[in-house]
C-alpha positions in Angstrom: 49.4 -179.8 29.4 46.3 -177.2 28.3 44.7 -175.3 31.0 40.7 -175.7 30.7 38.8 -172.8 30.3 38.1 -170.5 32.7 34.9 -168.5 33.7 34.1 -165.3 34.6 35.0 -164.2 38.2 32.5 -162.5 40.7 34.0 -159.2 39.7 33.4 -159.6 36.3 29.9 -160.6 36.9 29.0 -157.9 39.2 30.5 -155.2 36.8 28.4 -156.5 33.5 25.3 -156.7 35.5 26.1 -153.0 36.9 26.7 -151.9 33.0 23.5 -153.8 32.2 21.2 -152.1 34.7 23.0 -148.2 33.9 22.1 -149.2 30.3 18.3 -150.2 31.2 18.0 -147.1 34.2 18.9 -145.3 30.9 16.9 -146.7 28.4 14.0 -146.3 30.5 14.6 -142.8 31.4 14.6 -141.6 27.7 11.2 -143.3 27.3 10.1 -142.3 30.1 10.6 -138.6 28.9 9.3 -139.4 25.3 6.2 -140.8 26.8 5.7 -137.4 28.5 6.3 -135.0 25.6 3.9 -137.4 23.5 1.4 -136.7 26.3 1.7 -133.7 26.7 1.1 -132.8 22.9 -2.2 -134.9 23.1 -3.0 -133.1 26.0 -2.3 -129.8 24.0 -3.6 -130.7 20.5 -6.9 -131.8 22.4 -7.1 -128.1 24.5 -6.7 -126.2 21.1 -9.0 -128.4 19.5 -11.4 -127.7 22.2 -10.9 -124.2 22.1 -11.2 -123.6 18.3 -14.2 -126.0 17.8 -15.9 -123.6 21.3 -14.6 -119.8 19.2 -15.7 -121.2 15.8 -19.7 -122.3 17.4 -19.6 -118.7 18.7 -19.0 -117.2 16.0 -21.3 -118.5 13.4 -24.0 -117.6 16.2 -22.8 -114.1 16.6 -22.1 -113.9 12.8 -25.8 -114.3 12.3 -26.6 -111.6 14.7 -29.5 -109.5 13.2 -30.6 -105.4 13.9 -33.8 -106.9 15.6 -35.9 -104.1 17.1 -38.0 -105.2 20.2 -38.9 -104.3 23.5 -35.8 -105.2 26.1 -37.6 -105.3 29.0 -41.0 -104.1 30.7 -40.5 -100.8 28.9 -42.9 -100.2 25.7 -40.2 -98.6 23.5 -38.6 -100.6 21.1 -34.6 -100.2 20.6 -31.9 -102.2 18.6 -31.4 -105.8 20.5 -27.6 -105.6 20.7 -25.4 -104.8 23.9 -22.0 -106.0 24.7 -19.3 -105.5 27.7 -15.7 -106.9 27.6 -17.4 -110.2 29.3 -20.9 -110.2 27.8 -22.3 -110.0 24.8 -26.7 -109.7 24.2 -28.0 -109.8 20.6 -30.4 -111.6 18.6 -29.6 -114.3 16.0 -31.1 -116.0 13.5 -28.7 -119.1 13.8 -29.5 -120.0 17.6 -26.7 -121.7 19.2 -28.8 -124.8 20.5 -31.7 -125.5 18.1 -35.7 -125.0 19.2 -37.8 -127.8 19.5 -40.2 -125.8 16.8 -38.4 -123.7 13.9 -38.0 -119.7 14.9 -37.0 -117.1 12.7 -35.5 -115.2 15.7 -33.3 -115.7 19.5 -32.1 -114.1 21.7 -28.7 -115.1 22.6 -26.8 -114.2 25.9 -23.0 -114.8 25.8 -21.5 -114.5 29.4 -17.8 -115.7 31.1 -19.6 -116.3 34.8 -16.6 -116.7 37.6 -19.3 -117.4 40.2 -18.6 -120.9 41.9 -21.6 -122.1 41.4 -21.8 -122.3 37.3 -17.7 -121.0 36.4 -16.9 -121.0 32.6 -18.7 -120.1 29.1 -22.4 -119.4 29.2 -24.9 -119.2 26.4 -28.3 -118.6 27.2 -31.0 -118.5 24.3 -35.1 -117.4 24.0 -37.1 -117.4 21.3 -38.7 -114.1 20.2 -40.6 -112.1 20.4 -41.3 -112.0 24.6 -40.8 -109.6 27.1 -37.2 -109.8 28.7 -35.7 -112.1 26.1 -32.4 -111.4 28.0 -32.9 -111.7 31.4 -35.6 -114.7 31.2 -33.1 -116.8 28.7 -32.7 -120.1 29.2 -28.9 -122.4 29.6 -28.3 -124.1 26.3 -24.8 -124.4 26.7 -22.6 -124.5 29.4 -18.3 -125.2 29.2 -16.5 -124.8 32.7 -13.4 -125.0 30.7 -13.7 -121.5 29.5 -11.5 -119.3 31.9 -11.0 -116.6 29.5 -13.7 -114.5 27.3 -13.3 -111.3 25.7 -15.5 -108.8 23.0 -14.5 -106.1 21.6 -16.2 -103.9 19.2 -15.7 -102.2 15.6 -17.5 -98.5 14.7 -18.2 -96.6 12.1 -14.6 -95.0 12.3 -12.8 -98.8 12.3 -12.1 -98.2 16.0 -12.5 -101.3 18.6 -14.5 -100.5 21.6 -14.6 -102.4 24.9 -18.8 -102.0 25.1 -21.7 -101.4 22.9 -25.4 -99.8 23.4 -27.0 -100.8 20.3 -29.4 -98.7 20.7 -29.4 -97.0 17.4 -27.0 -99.8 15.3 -24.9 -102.3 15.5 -21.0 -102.9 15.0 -19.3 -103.5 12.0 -17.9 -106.7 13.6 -17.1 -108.6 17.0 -13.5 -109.7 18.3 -14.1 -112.5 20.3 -11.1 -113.7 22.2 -11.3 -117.1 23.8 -9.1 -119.2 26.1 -9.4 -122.5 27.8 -7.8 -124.6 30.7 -8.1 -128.4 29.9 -6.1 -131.3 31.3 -4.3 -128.9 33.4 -2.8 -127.0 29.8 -4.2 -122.8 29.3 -4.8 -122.6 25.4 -5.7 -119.4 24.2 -6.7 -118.4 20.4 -5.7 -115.5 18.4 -8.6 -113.1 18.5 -11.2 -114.4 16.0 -13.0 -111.1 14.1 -15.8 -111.8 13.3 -18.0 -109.1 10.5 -21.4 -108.5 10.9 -22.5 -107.1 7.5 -25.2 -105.1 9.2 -23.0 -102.2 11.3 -24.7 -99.3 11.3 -27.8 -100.6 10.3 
């Protein structure tokens, strides 16, 4: 006489659904982890976007920097509109970074990293010319908190960098601007970008 057929004890179903669920647990895990990587290249690809698309603005406005000779404050002398520190960077351009509501042939442009808590991040300031204190009395036309590192550096007659500039009596050879940026919790910092004036020592 045949025996019938005979199912699967307790055992056996407890052990498959335990090899079932380490399988899934594992599963999961891995794509759990792929999810993350893939996120956190978006998250980087967007931060160096960022940053290049913020150092390549800059630097068509400073590229367009011009040996403009004007009054810099309440003082009647004229001198060469172009100062820079490691942090800040004053010149005029004939590209303004944020356009006029009327065409102007000249701005003057303030570039400033300001760690104060009230406005932190990337300033550009802009007024047309000529006026008196085209520096101080400029006006916001761009603001990016996500700026947390700005740096200028500047080349003389003799091809050496220097970390400030009285333009007084001429202008650099060219600017290194170097930029970095904190976005989505990721620091993305650029090469330094040179970038030539065509007018040093002018």
């Amino acid at each position: 006489m045949t025996r019938g057929a005979r199912g699967f004890t307790l055992v056996e179903v407890l052990i498959a659904l335990a090899i079932v669920g380490a399988l899934l647990v594992i599963a999961f895990g891995g794509m759990r982890v792929a999810l993350a990587a893939w996120r956190q290249g978006e998250d980087r690809a967007e931060a160096y976007q960022h940053v290049r698309g913020v150092a390549l603005s800059l630097a068509r406005a400073v590229g367009s920097a011009y040996p403009y000779t004007g009054p810099r404050g309440e003082a009647p002398e004229s001198v060469r509109l172009f100062f820079g520190s490691d942090t800040r960077l004053e010149f005029v351009a004939q590209s303004p970074p944020a356009p006029f509501p009327a065409p102007i042939a000249f701005a003057a442009v303030v570039v400033t990293l300001d760690e104060s808590a009230e406005r932190p991040g990337l300033v550009v300031r802009q007024r047309a010319l000529p006026n008196r204190n085209p520096f101080t009395d400029a006006e916001v036309a761009f603001h990016d908190p996500t700026v947390t590192e700005l740096k200028f550096q500047y080349l003389d007659e003799s091809g050496a960098w220097q970390d400030a500039w009285d333009g007084t009596n001429a202008m650099p050879r060219a600017v290194r601007i170097t930029l970095g940026v904190t976005l989505n919790g990721r620091t993305e910092r650029l090469p330094p970008l040179t970038v030539s004036l065509g007018v040093g020592g002018e």
